[in-house]
C-alpha positions as CSV (number, residue, x, y, z in Angstrom):
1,X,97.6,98.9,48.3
2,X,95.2,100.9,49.6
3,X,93.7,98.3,52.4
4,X,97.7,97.7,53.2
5,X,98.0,101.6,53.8
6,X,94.4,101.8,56.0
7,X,96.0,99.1,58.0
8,X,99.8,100.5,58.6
9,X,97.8,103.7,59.6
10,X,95.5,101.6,61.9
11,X,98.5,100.7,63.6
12,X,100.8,103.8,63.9
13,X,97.6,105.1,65.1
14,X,97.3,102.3,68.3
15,X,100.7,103.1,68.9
16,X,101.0,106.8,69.2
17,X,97.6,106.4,71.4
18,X,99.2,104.4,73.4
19,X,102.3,106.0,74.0
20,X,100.1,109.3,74.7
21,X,98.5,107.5,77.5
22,X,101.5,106.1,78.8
23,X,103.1,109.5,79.3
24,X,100.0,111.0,80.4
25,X,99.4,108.9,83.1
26,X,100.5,109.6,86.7
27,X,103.4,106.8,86.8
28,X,105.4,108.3,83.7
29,X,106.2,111.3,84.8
30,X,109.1,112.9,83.2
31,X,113.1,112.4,84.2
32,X,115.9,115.6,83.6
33,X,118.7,115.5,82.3
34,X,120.7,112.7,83.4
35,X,117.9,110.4,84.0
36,X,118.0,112.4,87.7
37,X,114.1,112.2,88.7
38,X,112.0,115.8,88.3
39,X,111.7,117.4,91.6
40,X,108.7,116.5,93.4
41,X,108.6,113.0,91.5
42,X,109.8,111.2,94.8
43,X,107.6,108.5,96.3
44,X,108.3,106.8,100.1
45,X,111.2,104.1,99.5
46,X,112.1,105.5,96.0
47,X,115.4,106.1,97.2
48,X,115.7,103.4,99.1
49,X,115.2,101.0,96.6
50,X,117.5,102.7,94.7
51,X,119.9,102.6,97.1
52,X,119.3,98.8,99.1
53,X,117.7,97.1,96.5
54,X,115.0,94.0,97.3
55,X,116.1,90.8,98.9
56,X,115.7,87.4,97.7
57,X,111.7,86.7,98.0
58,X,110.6,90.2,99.1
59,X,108.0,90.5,96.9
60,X,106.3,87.4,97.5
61,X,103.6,88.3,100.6
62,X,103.8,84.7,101.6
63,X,107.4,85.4,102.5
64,X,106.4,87.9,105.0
65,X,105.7,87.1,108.7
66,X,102.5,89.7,109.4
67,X,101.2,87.5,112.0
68,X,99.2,89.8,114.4
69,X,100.0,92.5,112.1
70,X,97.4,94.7,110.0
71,X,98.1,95.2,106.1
72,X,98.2,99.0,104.9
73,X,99.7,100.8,101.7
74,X,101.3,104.0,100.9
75,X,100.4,106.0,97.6
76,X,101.4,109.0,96.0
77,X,100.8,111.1,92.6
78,X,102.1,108.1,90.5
79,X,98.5,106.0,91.2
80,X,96.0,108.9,90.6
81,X,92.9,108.0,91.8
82,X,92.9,104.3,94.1
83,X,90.5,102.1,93.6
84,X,90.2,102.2,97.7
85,X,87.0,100.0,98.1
86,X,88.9,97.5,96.1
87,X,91.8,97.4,98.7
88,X,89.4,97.6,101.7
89,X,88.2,94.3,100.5
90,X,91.1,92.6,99.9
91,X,92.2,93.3,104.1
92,X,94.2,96.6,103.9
93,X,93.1,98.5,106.8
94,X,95.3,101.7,106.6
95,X,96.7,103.9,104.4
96,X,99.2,106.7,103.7
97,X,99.5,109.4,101.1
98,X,101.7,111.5,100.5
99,X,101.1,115.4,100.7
100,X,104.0,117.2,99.8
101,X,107.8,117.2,99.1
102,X,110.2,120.2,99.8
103,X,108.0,123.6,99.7
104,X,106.9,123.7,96.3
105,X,105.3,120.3,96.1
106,X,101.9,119.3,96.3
107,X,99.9,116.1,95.0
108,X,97.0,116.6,92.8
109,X,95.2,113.4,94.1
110,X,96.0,114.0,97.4
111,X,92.4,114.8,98.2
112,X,91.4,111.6,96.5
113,X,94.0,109.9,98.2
114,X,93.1,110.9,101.5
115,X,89.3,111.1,101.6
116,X,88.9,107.9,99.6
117,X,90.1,105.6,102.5
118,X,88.2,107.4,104.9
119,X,85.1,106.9,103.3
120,X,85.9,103.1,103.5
121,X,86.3,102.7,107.0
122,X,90.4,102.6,106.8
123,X,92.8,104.3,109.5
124,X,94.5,107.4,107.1
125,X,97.2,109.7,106.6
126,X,99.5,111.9,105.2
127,X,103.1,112.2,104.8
128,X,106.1,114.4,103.7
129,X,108.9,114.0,101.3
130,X,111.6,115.5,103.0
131,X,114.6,117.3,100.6
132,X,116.7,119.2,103.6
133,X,119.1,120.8,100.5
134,X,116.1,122.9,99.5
135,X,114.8,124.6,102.9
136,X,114.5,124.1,106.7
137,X,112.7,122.2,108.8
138,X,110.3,124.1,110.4
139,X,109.4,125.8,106.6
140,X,108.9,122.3,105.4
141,X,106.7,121.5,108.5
142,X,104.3,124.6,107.8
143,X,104.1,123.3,104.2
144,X,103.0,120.1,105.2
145,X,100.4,121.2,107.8
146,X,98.9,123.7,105.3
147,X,98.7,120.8,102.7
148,X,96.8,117.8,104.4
149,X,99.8,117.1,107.3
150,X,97.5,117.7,110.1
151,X,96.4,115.5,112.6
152,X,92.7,115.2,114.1
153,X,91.4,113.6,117.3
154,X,88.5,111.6,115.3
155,X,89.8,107.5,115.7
156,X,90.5,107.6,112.4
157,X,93.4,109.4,111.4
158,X,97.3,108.8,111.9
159,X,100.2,111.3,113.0
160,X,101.8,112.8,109.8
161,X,105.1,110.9,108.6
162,X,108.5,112.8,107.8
163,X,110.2,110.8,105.3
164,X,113.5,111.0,105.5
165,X,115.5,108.6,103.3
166,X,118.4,108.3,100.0
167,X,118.2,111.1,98.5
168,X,117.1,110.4,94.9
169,X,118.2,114.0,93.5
170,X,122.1,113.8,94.2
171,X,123.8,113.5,97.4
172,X,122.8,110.8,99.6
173,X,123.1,112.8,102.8
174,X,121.6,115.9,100.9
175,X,124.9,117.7,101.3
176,X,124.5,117.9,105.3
177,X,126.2,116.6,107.8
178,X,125.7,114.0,110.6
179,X,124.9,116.8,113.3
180,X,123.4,119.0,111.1
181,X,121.1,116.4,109.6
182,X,120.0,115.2,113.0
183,X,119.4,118.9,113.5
184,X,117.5,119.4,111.1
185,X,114.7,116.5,111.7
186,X,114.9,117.8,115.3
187,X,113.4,120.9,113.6
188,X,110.6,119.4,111.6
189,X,109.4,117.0,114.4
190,X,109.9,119.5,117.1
191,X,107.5,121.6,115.0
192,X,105.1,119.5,113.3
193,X,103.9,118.8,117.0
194,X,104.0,122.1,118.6
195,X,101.0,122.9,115.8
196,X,99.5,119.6,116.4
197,X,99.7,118.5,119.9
198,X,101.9,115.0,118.1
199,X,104.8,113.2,117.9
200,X,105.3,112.7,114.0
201,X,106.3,109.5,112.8
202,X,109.8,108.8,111.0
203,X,110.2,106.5,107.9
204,X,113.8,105.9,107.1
205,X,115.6,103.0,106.1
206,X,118.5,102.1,108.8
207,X,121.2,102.5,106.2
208,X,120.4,105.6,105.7
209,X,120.1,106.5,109.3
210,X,123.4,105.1,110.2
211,X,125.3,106.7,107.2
212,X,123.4,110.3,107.6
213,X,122.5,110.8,111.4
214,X,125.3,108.7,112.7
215,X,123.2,105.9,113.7
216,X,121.5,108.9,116.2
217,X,119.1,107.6,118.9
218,X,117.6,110.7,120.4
219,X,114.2,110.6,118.8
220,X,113.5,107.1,119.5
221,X,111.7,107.9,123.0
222,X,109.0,109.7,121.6
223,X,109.0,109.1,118.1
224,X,107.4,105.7,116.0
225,X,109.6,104.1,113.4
226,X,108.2,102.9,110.1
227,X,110.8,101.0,108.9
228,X,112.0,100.2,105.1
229,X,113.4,96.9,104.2
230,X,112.0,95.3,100.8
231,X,112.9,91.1,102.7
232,X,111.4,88.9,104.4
233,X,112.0,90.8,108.0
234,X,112.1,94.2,109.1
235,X,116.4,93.4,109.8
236,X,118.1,95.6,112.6
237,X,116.8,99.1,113.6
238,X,118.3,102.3,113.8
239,X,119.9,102.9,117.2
240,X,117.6,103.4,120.2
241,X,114.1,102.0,118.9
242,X,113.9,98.7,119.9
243,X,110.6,97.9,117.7
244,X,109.2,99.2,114.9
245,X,106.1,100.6,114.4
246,X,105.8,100.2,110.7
247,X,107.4,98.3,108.2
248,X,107.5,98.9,104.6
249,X,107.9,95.3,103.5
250,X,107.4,95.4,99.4
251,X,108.1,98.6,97.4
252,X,106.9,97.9,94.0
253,X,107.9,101.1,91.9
254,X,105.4,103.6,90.4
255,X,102.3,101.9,89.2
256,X,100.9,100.2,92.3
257,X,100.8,101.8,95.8
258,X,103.6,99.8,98.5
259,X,102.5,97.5,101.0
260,X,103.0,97.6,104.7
261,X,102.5,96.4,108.0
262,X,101.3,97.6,111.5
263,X,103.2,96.1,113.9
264,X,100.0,95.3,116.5
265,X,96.9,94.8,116.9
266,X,93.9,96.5,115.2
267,X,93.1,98.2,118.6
268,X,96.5,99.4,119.0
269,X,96.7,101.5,115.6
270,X,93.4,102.7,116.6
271,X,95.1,103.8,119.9
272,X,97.9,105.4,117.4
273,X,95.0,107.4,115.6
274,X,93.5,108.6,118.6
275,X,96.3,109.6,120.5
C-alpha cells in the first residue's frame, strides 16, 4: 500500500508541475470573464484569425509562392525569449516584435525580442497593437515611440508597424465609425512620422479594412501594406495599394512566432530599413 501511495503521489506531483508550467509560461496567459482575452494579450493576426479563419493548405509552407521573396516572423510576449540564431539558420532574415498595445501595454521580452535578431544579422522591428476604444492616435504614437517604436538610419532596422485589425476585445470596428476610424489612423501615422522622419507601415487584413475604413485608399501613396491572409496567396488588397509589401501568410496561435514574407528582393528590404 505504501509503494501504491508513493506512486499516486509521484504522479499528482508530475501533474500539478506541469500544469504550473503551463500557466506560467508566456503563451497561457490568462482570459476574463467570458473567455474575452486580458487586455494587452493581443498578438498581430489574433483577431484576424479569429475573425477570417485559415484556408485550405495555409499552413503548409510548400503551399506558398515566396519566390523572390525573403522569409521573416513576427513575435510577441507569448514566445518569451526566441531562439533567434536558430531561425537565422533556418533562412528568416527579418523580424517584428511587438512593443506595445493601447497606452498601458508593454512587452517584457521586448528587449530580447528586439536585440536578439539584431545581433544575428536580421533586418528588425517593432510594432503596435492598436485598440482606438481606449485612447487617440497621437497618445498611442508617443507610447509606442517611448517603448522601442522608433526608427534608426543604421541598414538594419524597419519603420514601426500600426496594427490595425478585428478587434479581439468586443466590437469589431472598436465602436468607431468609418470616418472616424480612418481619422483616427490618420492621427497615429501622421504622428509616428513627424518624430521619426517615416512613413509607418500598416498591417490589416482587407476585411477588416473594407468593413471599418470603408475600403479607404488615402494612405496607400505613402504608406506599405503588410498584408494578413492565412492561404495560399496574399487575395485582393485594400483599395488604393496595388502591391503589398508584406504578407502574413501563416498565423499559428500563441506558442510559435507567425511567418511572413517580404515581397522583394533582399536589397530592397534593405532599401526599406535605410530609408
Amino acid at each position: 500500500m505504501s509503494l501504491q501511495r508513493g506512486r499516486t503521489r509521484l504522479i499528482l506531483t508530475g501533474v500539478l508541475t506541469g500544469l504550473l508550467l503551463i500557466l506560467s509560461s508566456p503563451a497561457a496567459q490568462p482570459a476574463s470573464a467570458g473567455g474575452v482575452p486580458v487586455r494587452g494579450s493581443a498578438y498581430m493576426g489574433m483577431g484576424v484569425l479569429a475573425h477570417d479563419g485559415r484556408a485550405a493548405g495555409a499552413d503548409d509552407p510548400s503551399n506558398i509562392n515566396r519566390a523572390s521573396q525573403i522569409e521573416g516572423v513576427d513575435v510577441s510576449g507569448y514566445q518569451g525569449n526566441v531562439a533567434w540564431s536558430t531561425l537565422w539558420s533556418s533562412g528568416v532574415k527579418w523580424a517584428y516584435a511587438k512593443a506595445t498595445e493601447g497606452t498601458s501595454y508593454t512587452n517584457p521580452y521586448f528587449t530580447q525580442q528586439y536585440n536578439g535578431p539584431y545581433n544575428v544579422g536580421m533586418i528588425r522591428g517593432a510594432y503596435h497593437f492598436a485598440t482606438p476604444d481606449t485612447s487617440g492616435g497621437v497618445t498611442q504614437a508617443d507610447h509606442f515611440l517611448a517603448h522601442g517604436g522608433g526608427w534608426s538610419k543604421d541598414g538594419k532596422t524597419l519603420p514601426g508597424v500600426l496594427d490595425i485589425e478585428w478587434n479581439p476585445y468586443g466590437a469589431s470596428c472598436y465602436g468607431k465609425s468609418k470616418s472616424d476610424m480612418v481619422a483616427w489612423i490618420r492621427d497615429f501615422l501622421n504622428r509616428y512620422k513627424s518624430r521619426t522622419g517615416r512613413d509607418a507601415i500598416i498591417y490589416t487584413a482587407t476585411s477588416w479594412w473594407t468593413q471599418c475604413t470603408g475600403n479607404y485608399g488615402g494612405f496607400a501613396a505613402s504608406t506599405p501594406l503588410w498584408i494578413a491572409r492565412y492561404a495560399t496567396e496574399p487575395g485582393a488588397l485594400p483599395t488604393g495599394w496595388s502591391y503589398h509589401t508584406m504578407w502574413q501568410y501563416t498565423s499559428t496561435g500563441k506558442t510559435v512566432g507567425d511567418h511572413d514574407c517580404f515581397n522583394g528582393s533582399l536589397d530592397r528590404l534593405k532599401a526599406l530599413a535605410t530609408g
